[in-house]
C-alpha positions as a printed Julia matrix, in Angstrom:
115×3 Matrix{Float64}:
 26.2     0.63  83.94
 28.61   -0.54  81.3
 31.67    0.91  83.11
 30.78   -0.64  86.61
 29.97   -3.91  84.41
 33.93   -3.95  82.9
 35.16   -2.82  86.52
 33.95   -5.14  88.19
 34.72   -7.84  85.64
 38.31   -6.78  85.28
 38.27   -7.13  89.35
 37.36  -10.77  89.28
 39.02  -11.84  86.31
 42.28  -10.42  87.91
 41.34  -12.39  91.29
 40.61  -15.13  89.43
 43.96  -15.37  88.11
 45.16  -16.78  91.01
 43.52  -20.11  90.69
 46.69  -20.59  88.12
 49.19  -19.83  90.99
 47.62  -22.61  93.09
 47.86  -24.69  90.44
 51.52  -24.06  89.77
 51.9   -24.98  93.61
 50.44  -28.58  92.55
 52.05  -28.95  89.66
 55.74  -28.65  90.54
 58.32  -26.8   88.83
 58.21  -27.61  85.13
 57.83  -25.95  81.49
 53.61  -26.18  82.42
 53.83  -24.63  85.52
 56.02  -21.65  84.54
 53.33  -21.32  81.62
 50.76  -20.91  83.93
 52.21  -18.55  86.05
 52.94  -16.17  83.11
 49.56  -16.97  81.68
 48.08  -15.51  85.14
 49.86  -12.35  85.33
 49.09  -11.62  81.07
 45.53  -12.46  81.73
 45.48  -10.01  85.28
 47.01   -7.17  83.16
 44.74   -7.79  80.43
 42.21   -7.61  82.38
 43.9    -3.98  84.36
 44.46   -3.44  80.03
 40.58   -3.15  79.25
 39.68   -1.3   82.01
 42.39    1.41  81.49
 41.17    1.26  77.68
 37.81    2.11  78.47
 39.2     4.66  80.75
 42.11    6.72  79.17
 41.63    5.33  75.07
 38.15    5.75  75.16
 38.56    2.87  73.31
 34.55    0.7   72.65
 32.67   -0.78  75.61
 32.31   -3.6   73.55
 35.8    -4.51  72.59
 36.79   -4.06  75.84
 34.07   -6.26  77.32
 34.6    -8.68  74.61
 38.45   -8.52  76.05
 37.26   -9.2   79.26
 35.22  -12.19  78.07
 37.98  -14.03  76.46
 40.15  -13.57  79.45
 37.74  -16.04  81.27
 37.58  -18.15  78.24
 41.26  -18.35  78.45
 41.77  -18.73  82.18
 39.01  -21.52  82.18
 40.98  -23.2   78.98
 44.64  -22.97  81.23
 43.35  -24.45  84.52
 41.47  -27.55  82.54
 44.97  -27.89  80.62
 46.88  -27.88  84.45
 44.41  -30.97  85.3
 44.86  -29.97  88.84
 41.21  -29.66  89.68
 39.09  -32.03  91.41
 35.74  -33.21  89.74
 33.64  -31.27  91.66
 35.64  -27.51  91.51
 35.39  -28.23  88.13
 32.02  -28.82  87.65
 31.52  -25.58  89.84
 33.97  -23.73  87.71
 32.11  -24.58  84.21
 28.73  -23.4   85.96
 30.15  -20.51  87.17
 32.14  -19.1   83.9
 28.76  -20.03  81.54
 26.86  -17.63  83.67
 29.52  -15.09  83.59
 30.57  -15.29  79.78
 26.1   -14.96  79.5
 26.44  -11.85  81.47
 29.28  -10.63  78.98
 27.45  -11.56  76.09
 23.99   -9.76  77.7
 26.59   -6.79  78.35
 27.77   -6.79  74.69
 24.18   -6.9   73.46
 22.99   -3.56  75.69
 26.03   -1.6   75.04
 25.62   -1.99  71.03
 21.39   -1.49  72.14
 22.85    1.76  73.41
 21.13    0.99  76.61
């Protein structure tokens, strides 16, 4: 389950990503928007990163879960610093990463559980 679990989170987190590229469309051509669009492809590889950890390193579940995690962290922290979002994406987008960052955190729990 834990390998499905960073798979699929390393999926979404690299989909996600593009909510960055939108906002560099918004934004204009400027030092923030260039930020942002490197920021998207380091957190999509990061994401690619952990799952080829857990895969070829045999690196921890948890650290690369944890990795995972603070790729949403960060790519919820870079779109509120673009500013591009309306209230209500927003609002959507807070909900939305809580539950997934509880998931990671539930994941983190049953992988150290041994489950």
């Amino acid at each position: 389950a834990p390998d499905l679990f960073i798979s699929y989170s390393a999926i979404i987190l690299s989909f996600m990503c593009g909510t960055l590229w939108a906002g560099w469309q918004t934004i204009g051509n400027n030092r923030l928007a260039k930020g942002a669009v490197l920021l998207s492809n380091l957190l999509a590889l990061s994401a690619w990163g952990a799952l080829l950890l857990m895969l070829i390193a045999s690196v921890p579940k948890v650290f690369c879960v944890i990795l995972l995690m603070f790729g949403f962290i960060s790519l919820l922290t870079a779109e509120r610093m673009l500013g591009t979002a309306v209230m209500d994406y927003w609002r959507m987008r807070l909900s939305l990463t809580a539950i997934v960052l509880i998931l990671h955190l539930i994941m983190i729990t049953l992988v150290i559980m041994e489950f």
